[in-house]
C-alpha angles and dihedrals in degrees: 000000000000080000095052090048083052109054085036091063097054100044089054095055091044083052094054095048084052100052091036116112093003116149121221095213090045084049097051098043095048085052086061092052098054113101102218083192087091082053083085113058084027080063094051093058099055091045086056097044095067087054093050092048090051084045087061098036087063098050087053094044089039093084083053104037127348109233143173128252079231099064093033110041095067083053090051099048094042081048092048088041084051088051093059100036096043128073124243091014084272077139084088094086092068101087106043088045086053093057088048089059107036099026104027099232114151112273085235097042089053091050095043080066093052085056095055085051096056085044091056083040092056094041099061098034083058086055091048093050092051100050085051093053087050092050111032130027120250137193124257095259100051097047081046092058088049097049086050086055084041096064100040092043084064091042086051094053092042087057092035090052100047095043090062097039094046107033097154098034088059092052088045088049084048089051098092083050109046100037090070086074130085115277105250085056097045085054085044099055091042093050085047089051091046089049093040094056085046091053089053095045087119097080087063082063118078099184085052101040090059095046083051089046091043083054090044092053100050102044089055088036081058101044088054090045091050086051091047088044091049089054093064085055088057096042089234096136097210127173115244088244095069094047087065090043094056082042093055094045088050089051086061100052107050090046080075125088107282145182133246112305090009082265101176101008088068100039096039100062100042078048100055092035098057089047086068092053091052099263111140118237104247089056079046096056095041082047094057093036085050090049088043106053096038086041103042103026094058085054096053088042095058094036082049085052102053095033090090087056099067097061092228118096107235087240079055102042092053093057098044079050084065104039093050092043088062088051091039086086084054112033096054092053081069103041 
């Protein structure tokens, strides 16, 4: 609750930084400039992105379970769906508690992919961010915040290496540790490291580690295409470069803890970012509103589409999640 609290506070306050100062009239003339006919290709996009995701998703499970775009890509889009409504992207779980359920792939297992997502996901967004320092000047807090995701980045894929190197080395380092627990537990955390180093076997792959890399370049290629694209609907003239800038700054923002719907931390960075390269600040709101609703609308439709299919109501399948989350330690000492 404290974490909802949390993420609701700061969208709140983002929210309020977006809406302050904004101008009815400049709004409403800014909404008569915009040319809806980029909606269109800006909608394929996100309709493509999901798929890509799913694409990816399978090449990470695949060393786990082999399974079909047709059984997983309703899980992906109702996860993708979890992470938007639900506060503190605690709507992550969703999807490996969902193949858990349906497919019967260890919840950790399932989450440990999800890790190597985000890691994919870090790895070419730091690209991104170099290439637009090379290209375009910034200003010190945001090269600072780069070089911060820079260096955990490099702490994340040091763990992440030597995890999976040294599966049983790390269990054995943990041992003073978790031997002071009771023994069910202990059983417990060595059964959810076995499962997790099992859930990121793809990295020992390289065939499958590039497929997973080609994916992960193209659905963040696209997202800064449907932003560039989205500037030509709004006459900013804007270079690309800045497109992937205002993408890597909204990346950011919503990585922090967030309300329901990301309300304020998605608005709040394009916002601010936009204001550095001379777009006032009404164009700039329109602009984020525009990129909310088409982006993220297109994500809750299709998980609202799937949802039925998978025979569990979303207020249901949030507290089995739960419920199933307080059995996972258990479970996978047994697995």
């Amino acid at each position: 609750m404290k974490k909802i609290i949390l993420g609701t506070a700061i969208g709140t306050l983002f929210l309020y930084f977006s809406l302050r100062g904004l101008d009815m009239k400049g709004l409403s003339d800014g909404l008569s400039r915009v040319k809806i006919v980029y909606f269109i290709p800006i909608a394929v996009i996100f309709f493509i992105i999901p798929y890509l995701r799913s694409l990816r998703w399978g090449i990470i499970i695949s060393p786990i379970k082999k399974i079909s775009q047709k059984e997983l890509f309703p899980i992906a889009c109702i996860g993708f769906m979890a992470i938007i409504l639900v506060p503190m992207r605690f709507g992550e779980l969703i999807r490996p508690y969902l193949l858990k359920e349906k497919l019967k792939i260890p919840f950790s297992s399932g989450l440990a992919t999800i890790f190597v997502e985000r890691i994919l996901d870090v790895l070419i967004i730091l690209f991104i961010f170099i290439g637009v320092i090379i290209f375009s000047p910034l200003p010190d807090w945001f090269v600072k915040s780069g070089y911060t995701l820079a260096g955990g980045f490099v702490v994340m894929m040091l763990c992440l290496t030597v995890f999976y190197l040294k599966t049983d080395d790390s269990i054995r380092f943990l041992q003073p540790i978790i031997r002071s627990f009771p023994h069910g537990l202990k059983e417990a955390i060595n059964g959810f490291i076995y499962n997790l180093a099992e859930g990121v076997k793809v990295v020992g792959n390289p065939r499958r580690l590039l497929a997973a890399l080609v994916l992960s370049i193209l659905i963040w290629g696209l997202n800064g295409a449907a932003l560039y694209i989205l500037f030509f609907s709004h006459s900013f003239g804007l270079p690309i470069v800045v497109a992937f800038i205002v993408l890597v700054a909204l990346i950011a923002g919503i990585s922090m803890p967030t309300a329901p719907g990301m309300l304020g931390n998605f608005q709040y960075p394009i916002i601010a970012t936009l204001s550095l390269f001379g777009v006032p600040k009404d164009d700039a709101f329109i602009f984020s509103m525009l990129y909310y609703i088409i982006g993220l609308g297109i994500a809750v439709l299709l998980g609202m589409l799937f949802l039925p299919s998978m025979n569990i109501s979303f207020k249901d399948a949030f507290k089995s999640m739960k419920n199933s989350m307080n059995n996972t330690m258990r479970d996978d000492a047994t697995t």
